[in-house]
MARKE-216865 format. One record per residue: y, x, z of N, C-alpha, C in turn. Coordinates in steps of 0.001 Angstrom, whole numbers, plus 524288, in hexadecimal, padded with zeros to 5 digits. Each point is the difference from the previous one (the first is absolute). Example, Ala and Ser with C-alpha at 12.3 -4.5 7.8 and 13.67 -1.06 7.14 Angstrom:
PT    n.y    n.x    n.z   ca.y   ca.x   ca.z    c.y    c.x    c.z
PT  7E9C6  83386  81E78  804A6  7FC86  80000  804B0  80384  80000
PT  8041A  7FEA2  7FD30  804A6  80334  8003C  80442  7FCFE  802DA
***
This chain:
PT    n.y    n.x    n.z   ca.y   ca.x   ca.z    c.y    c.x    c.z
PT  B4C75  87834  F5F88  801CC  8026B  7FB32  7FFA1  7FC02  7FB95
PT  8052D  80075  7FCB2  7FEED  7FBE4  7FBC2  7FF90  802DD  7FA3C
PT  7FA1A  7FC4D  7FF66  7FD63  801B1  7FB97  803D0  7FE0B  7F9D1
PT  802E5  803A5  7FD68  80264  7FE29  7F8E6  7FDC7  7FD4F  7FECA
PT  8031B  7FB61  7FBB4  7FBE9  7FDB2  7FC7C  7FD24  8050B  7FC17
PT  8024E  8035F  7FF98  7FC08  804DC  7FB65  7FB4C  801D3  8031D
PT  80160  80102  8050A  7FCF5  802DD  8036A  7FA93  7FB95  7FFF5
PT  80212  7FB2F  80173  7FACC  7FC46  7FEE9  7FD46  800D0  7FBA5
PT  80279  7FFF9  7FB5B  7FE5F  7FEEA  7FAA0  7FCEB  8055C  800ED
PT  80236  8039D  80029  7FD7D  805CE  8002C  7F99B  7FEF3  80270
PT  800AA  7FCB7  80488  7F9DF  801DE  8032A  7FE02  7FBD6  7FE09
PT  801D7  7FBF9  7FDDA  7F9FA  7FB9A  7FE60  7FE96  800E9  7FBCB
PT  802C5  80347  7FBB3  7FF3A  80255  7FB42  7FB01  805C2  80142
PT  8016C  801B5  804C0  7FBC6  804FF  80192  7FAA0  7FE05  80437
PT  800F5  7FBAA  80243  7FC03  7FD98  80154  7FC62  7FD34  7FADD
PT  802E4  7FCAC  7FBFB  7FDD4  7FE24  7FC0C  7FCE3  803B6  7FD7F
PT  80346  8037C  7FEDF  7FCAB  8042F  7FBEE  7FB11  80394  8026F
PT  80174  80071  80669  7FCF5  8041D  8024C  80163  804AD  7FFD4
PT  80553  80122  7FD1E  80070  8043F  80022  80477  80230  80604
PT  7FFD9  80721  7FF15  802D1  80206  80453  8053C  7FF22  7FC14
PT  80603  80297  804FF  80281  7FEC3  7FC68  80229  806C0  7FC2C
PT  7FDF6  80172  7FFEF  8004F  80455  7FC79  7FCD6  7FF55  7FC4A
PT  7FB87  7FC8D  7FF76  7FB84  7FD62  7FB15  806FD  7FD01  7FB3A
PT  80105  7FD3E  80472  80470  7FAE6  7FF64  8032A  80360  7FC3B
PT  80451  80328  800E6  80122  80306  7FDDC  800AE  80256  7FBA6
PT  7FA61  8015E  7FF69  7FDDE  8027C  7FB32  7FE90  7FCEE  7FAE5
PT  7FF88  7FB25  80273  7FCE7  7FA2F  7FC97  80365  7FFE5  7FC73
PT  805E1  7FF2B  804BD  8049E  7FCAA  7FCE0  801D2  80515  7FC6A
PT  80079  803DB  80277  801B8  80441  7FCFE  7FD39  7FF60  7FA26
PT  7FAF0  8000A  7FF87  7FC77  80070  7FC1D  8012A  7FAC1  7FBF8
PT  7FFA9  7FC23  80256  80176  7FA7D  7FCEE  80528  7FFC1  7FE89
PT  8052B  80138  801DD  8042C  8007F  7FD3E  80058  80456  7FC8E
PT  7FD5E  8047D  7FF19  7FFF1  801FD  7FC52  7FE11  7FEF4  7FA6E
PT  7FBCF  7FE38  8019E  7FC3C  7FDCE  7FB1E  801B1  7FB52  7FF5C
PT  803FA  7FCEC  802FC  800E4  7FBB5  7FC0C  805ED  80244  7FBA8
PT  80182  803CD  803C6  80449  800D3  7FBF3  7FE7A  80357  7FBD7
PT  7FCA8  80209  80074  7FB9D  8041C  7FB6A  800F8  7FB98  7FA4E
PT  7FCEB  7FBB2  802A3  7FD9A  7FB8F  7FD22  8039E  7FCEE  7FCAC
PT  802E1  7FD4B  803B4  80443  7FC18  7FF55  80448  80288  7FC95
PT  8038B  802D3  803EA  80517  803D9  7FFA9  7FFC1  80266  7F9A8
PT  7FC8C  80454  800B1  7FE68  804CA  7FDC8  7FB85  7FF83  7FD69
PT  7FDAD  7FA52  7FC6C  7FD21  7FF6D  7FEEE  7FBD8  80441  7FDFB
PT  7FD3D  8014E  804A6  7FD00  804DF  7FFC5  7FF6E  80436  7FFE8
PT  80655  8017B  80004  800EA  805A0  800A1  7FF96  803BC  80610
PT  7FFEF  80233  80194  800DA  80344  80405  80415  803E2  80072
PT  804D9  7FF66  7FFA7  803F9  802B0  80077  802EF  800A7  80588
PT  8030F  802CF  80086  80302  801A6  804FF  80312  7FC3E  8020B
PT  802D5  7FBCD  7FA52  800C0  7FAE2  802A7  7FCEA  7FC25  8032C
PT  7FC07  800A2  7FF56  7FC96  7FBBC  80301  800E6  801A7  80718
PT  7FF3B  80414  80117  8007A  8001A  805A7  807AD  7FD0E  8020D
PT  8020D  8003C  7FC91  80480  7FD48  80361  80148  7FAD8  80233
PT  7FB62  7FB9D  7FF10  7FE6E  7FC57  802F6  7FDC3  80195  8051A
PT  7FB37  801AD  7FFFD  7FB72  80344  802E3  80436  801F0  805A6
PT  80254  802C6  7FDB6  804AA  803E1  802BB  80342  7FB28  803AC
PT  80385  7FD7A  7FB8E  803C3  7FC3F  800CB  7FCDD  7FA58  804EF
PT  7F9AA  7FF7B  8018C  7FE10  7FCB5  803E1  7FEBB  801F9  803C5
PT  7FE27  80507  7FDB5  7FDE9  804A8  8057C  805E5  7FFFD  80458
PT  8058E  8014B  7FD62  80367  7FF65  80412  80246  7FAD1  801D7
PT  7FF65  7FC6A  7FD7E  800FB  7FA1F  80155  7FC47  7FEB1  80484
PT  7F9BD  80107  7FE1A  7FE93  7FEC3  804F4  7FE95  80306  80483
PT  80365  804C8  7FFFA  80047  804DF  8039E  80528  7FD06  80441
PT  804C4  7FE9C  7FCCC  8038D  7FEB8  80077  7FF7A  7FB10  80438
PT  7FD97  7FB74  7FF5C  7FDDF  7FC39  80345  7FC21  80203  80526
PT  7FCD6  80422  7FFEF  7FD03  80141  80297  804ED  80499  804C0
PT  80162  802BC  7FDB5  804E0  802F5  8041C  80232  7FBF4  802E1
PT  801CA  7FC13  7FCF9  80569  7FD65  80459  7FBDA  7FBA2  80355
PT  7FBCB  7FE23  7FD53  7FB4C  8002E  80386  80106  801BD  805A4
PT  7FBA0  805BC  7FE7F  80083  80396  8037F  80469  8008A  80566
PT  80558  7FEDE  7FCE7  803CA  800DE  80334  801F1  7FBBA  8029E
PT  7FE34  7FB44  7FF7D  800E9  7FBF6  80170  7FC4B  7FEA5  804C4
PT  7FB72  8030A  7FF1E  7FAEF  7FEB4  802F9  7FFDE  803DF  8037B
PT  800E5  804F6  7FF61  7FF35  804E1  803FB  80585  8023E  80304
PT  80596  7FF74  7FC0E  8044F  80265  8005C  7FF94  80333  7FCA1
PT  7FCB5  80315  7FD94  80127  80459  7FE70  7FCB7  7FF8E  7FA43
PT  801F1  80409  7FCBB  7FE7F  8015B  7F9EA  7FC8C  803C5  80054
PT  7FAC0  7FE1E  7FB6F  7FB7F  803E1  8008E  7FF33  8015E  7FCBE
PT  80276  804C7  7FE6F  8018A  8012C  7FC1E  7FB0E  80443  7FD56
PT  7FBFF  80356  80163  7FC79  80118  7FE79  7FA3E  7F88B  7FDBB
PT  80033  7FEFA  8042C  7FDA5  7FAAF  7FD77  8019C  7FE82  7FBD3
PT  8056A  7FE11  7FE2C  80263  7FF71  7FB9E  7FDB9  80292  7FBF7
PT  80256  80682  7FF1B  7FE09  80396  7FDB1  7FB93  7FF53  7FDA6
PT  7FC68  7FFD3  803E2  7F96B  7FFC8  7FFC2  7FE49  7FB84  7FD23
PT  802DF  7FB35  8012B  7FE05  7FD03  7FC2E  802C6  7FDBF  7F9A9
PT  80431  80195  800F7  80380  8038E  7F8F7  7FBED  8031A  7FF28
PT  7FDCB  80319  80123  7FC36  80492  7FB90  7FB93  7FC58  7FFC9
PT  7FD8F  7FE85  8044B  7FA14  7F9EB  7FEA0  801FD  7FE74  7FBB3
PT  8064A  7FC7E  7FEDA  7FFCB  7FBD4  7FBF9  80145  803E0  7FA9A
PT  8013B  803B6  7FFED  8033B  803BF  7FB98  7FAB3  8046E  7FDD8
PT  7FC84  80158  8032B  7FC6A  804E4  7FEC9  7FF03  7FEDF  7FBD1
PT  7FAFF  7FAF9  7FED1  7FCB3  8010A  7FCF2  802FB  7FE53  7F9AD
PT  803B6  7FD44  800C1  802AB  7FFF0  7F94D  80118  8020F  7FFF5
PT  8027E  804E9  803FD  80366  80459  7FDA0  7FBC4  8034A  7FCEA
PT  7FA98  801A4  80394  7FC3F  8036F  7FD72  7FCE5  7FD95  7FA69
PT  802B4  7FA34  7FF59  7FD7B  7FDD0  7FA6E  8034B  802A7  7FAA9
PT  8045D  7FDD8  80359  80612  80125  7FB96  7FF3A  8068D  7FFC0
PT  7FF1A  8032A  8034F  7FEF9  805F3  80079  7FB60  801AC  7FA90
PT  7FC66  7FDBC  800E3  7FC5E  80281  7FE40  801BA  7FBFD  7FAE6
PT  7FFEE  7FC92  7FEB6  8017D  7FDC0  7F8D1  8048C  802DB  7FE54
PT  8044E  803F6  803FE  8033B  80236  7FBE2  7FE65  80556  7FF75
PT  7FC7B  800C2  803D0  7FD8B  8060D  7FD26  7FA6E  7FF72  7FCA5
PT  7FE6E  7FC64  7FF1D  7FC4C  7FD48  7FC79  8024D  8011F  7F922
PT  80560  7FD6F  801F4  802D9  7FE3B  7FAC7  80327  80677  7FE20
PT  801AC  80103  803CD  8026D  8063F  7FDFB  7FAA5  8029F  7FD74
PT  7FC38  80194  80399  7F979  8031D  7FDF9  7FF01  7FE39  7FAB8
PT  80019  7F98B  7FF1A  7FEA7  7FE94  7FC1A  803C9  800FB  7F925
PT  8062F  801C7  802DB  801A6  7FF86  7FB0C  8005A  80662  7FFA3
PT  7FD91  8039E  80072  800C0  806A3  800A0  7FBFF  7FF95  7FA71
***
């Protein structure tokens, strides 16, 4: 079976870190948010910020399927899934809770 150059990058990046790859996931999920928090959106937390977040979660879903299909025959398409919500959960529940923060706060 031949291993992607992403697929490499993927496991020496999860060997390096120690993490599983649903840790992996969540990292990048978490770090592209907060840099676009930072950078982007200098400090804001708005609904725009997840459309990076969003916009890598399927890029590197996207590499990991044809992966998949290159390596097994077939598309795994709950795996996929599963790890779109790993990279997407936890900004969504940031961006969630700062716009009902911000609604509560202006009542």
């Amino acid at each position: 079976m031949h291993t992607s150059n992403y697929q490499s990058l993927k496991l020496t990046l999860i060997d390096l870190f120690a993490l599983s790859k649903d840790a992996m996931h969540m990292h990048i999920g978490l770090a592209v948010f907060f840099c676009v928090v930072i950078i982007w959106n200098k400090g804001r937390i708005e609904l725009s910020c997840l459309l990076p977040v969003i916009g890598i979660a399927l890029a590197m879903e996207a590499l990991d399927f044809f992966d998949d299909y290159a390596a097994l025959g077939y598309f795994r398409w709950l795996a996929s899934l599963h790890d779109i919500i790993n990279t997407c959960l936890w900004p969504i529940i940031i961006v969630v809770m700062s716009v009902a923060y911000k609604l509560n706060k202006s009542r």
